[in-house]
N, C-alpha and C positions, 0 to 999 in steps of 0.2 A: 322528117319533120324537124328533128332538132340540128341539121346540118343545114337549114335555111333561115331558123336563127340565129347561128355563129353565124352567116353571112351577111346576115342582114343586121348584127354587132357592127361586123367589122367593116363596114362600108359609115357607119358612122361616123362623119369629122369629129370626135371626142375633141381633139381639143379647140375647134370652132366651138363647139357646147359651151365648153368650160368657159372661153373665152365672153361667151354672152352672157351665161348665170348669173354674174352680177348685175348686170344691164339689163335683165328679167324681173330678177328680185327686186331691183331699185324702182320701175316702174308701177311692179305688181304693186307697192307698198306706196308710190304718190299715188299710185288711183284708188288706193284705201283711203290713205287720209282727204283726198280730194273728197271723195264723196261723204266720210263722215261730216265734214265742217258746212254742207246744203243740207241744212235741216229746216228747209219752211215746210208749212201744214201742206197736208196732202191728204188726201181720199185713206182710209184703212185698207185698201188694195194694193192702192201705190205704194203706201207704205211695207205694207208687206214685200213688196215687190225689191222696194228700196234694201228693205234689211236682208231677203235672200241675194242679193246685187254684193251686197255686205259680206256677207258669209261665204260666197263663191270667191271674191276678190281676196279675203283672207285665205278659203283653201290655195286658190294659185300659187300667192305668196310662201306660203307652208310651204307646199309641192317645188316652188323652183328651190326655196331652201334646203329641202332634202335632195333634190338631181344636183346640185352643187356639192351637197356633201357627198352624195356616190361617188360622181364623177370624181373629187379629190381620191376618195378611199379604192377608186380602179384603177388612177394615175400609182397610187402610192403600192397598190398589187402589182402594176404590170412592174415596177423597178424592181419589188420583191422578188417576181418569177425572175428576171432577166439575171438578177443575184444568182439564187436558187440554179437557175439554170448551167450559171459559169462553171460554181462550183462542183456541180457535178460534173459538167465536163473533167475539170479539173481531176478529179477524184478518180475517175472512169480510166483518163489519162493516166495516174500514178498508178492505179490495178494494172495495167497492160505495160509500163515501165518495168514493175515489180514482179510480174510472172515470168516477161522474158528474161530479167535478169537472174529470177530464180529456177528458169528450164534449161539457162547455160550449164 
């Protein structure tokens, strides 16, 4: 189960993601303000309707705001690991330098 969603991660274009986030969020937030500034009388259903319309348009907004911040904060892990990762080579490398020069 959890080896088909590492696959189903990493088939992800992250940075097509990335790249739209902004272009998400900026829409999510004119289709807020668009719809708050239509305020003529309407039925108390419609209206209700109107301010649920309200409230879901603002979660969107939320929501691409927070997948833009992941997506920064996976951007900024994956460089950590690829670090992380050198370094241990590195490190791995000087152990295996240092034993054979210490079993001559």
């Amino acid at each position: 189960m959890a080896l088909s969603w590492l696959t189903a991660l990493k088939v992800v274009p992250w940075d097509k993601v990335l790249e739209h986030a902004p272009g998400v969020l900026d829409k999510a937030r004119g289709y807020i303000d668009k719809h708050r500034t239509g305020s003529a009388e309407l039925p108390s259903e419609l209206t209700q309707l109107a301010q649920v319309q309200q409230q879901m348009a603002q979660a969107l907004a939320d929501l691409a705001e927070q997948n833009a911040a992941l997506i920064a904060a996976v951007t900024r892990l994956q460089s950590q690991l690829r670090w992380l990762a050198a370094g241990l080579a590195l490190a791995l490398s000087a152990c295996g330098v240092l034993s054979v020069w210490l079993l001559k």
